[in-house]
KELORO-782721 format. One line per field, with one value per residue (C-alpha): residue number from 1; residue in three letters; x, y, z. Coordinates in Angstrom, 1 decimal. Example, Ala and Ser with C-alpha at 12.3 -4.5 7.8 and 13.67 -1.06 7.14 Angstrom:
<pts>
vofi	(1; 2)
tise	(ala; ser)
east	(12.3; 13.7)
north	(-4.5; -1.1)
up	(7.8; 7.1)
</pts>
This chain:
<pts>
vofi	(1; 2; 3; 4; 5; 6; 7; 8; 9; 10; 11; 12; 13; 14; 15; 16; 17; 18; 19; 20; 21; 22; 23; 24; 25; 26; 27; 28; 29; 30; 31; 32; 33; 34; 35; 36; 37; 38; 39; 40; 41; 42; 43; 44; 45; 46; 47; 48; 49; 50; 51; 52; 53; 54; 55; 56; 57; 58; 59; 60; 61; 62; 63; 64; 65; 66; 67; 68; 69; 70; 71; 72; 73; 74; 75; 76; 77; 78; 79; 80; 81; 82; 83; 84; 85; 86; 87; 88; 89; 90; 91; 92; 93; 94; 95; 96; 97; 98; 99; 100; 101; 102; 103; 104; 105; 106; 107; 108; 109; 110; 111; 112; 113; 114; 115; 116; 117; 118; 119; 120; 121; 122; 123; 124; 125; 126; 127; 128; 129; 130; 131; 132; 133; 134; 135; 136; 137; 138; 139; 140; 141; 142; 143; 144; 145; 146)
tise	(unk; unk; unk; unk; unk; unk; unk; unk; unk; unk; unk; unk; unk; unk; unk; unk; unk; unk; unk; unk; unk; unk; unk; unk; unk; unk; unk; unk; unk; unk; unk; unk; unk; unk; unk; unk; unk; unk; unk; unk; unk; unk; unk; unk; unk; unk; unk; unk; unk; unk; unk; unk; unk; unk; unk; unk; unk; unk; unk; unk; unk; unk; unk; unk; unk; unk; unk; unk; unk; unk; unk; unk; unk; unk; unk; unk; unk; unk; unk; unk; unk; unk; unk; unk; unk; unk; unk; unk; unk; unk; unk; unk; unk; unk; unk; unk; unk; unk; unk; unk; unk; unk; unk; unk; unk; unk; unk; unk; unk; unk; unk; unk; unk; unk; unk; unk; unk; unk; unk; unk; unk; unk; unk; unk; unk; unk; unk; unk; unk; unk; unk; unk; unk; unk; unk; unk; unk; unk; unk; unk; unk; unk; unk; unk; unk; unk)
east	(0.0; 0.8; -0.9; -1.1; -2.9; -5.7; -9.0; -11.0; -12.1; -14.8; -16.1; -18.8; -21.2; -25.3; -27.9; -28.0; -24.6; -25.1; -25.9; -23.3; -20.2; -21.6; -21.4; -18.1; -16.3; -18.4; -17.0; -13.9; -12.3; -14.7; -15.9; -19.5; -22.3; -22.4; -23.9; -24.1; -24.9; -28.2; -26.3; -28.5; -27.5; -27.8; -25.3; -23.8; -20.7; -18.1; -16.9; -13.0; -13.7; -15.2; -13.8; -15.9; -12.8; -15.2; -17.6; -19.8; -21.6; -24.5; -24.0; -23.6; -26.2; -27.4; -24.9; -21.4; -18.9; -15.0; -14.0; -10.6; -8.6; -9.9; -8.8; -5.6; -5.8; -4.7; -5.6; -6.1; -4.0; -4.2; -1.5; -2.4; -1.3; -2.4; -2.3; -2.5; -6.5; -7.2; -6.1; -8.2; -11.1; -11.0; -10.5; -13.1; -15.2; -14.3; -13.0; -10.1; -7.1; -3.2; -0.2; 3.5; 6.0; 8.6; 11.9; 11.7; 8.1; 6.0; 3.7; 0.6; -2.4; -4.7; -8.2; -11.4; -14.8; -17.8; -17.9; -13.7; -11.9; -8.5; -7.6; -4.0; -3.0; 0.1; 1.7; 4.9; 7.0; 7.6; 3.7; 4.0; 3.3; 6.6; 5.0; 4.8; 8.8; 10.3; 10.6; 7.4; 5.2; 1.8; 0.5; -1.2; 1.8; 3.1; -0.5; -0.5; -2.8; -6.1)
north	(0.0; 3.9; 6.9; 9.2; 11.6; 13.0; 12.2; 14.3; 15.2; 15.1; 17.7; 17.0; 19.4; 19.9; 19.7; 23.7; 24.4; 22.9; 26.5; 28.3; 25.9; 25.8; 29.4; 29.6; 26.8; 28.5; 31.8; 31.4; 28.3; 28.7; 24.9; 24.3; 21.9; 18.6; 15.1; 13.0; 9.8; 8.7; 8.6; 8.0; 11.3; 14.7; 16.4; 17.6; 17.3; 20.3; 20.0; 21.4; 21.4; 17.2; 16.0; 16.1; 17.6; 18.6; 16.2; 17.2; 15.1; 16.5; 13.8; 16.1; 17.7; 21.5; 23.7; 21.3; 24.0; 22.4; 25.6; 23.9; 21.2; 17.9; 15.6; 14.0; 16.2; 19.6; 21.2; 20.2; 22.1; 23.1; 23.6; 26.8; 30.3; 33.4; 34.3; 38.5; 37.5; 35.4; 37.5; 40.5; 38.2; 37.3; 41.2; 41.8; 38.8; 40.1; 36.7; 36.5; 34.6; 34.6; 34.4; 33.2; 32.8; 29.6; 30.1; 27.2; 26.2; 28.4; 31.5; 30.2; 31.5; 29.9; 30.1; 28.7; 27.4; 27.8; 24.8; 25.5; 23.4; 24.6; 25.3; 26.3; 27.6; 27.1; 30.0; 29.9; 32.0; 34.7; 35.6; 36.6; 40.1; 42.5; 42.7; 39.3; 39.0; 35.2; 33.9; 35.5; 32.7; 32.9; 32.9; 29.7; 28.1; 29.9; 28.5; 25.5; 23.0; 22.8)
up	(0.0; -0.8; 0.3; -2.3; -0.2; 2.4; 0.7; 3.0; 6.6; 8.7; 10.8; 13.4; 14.4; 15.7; 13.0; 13.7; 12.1; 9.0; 7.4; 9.5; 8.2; 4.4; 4.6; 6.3; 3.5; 0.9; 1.6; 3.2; 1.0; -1.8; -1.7; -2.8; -1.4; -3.3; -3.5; -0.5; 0.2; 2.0; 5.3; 8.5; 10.2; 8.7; 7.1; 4.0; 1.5; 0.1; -2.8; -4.4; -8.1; -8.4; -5.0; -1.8; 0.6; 3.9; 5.3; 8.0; 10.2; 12.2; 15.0; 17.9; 20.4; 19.4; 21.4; 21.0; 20.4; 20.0; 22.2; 23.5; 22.3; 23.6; 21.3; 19.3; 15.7; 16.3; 13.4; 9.2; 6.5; 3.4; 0.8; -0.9; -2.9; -3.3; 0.5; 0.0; -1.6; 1.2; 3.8; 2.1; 1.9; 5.8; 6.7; 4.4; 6.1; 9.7; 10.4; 13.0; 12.2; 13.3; 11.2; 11.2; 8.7; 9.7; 7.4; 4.8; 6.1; 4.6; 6.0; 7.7; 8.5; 11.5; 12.3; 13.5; 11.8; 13.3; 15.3; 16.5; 13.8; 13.9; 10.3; 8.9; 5.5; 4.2; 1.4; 0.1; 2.3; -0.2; 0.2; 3.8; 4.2; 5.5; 8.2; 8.9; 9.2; 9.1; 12.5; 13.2; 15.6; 15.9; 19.5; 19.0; 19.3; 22.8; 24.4; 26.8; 26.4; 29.3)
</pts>
């Protein structure tokens, strides 16, 4: 066996966040709502281009918030480019996020969905704002876990 890569991931959430994390993928990662299999819990499917990336499960009472880390995954991240639009269309959105910029890493930028998935994109570093200087840590990274 070889991995090629990550096929997807799977978020879980209430039945009452459905909207609130279309809308966020929709407008933060541009994915769009797709088919779905006829699974016995709600949910729904977001797509990159033909691949269903995002799964969401609606498997969790109305009110389940990940506020702090209780669990093994961290955070999922995405390989991407252009980070001067994003960061323009997440001022624009009023979305908070936090930045570094690891020498021969890449720049990231981190933030939360609705339902507190930590998500992390990675730019080449030669996108990272001046003044986002390399060596620059987000505070994310400073925090101790509860």
């Amino acid at each position: 066996m070889k991995i090629d890569r990550i096929h997807h991931l799977n978020i879980r959430c209430a039945p009452g966040d459905l909207p609130a994390i279309e809308k966020f993928y929709g407008e933060v990662l541009g994915l769009k709502k797709g088919p779905r299999p006829n699974f016995p819990n709600p949910g729904i499917w977001l797509y990159l281009d033909d691949h269903p990336l995002v799964h969401v499960s609606a498997r969790c009472v109305e009110g389940f918030l990940q506020d702090k880390h209780h669990g093994s995954v961290d955070h999922i991240a995405f390989q991407t480019h252009g980070a001067a639009e994003f960061r323009t269309r997440l001022d624009r959105m009023g979305m908070a996020y936090e930045q570094q910029n690891v020498a021969d890493a890449g720049y990231q930028i981190f933030m939360r969905d609705p339902v507190g998935t930590m998500l992390e994109f990675n730019f080449p570093n030669n996108e990272a704002p001046d003044a986002v200087a390399s060596g620059t840590i987000a505070p994310r990274q400073t925090a101790t876990a509860a």
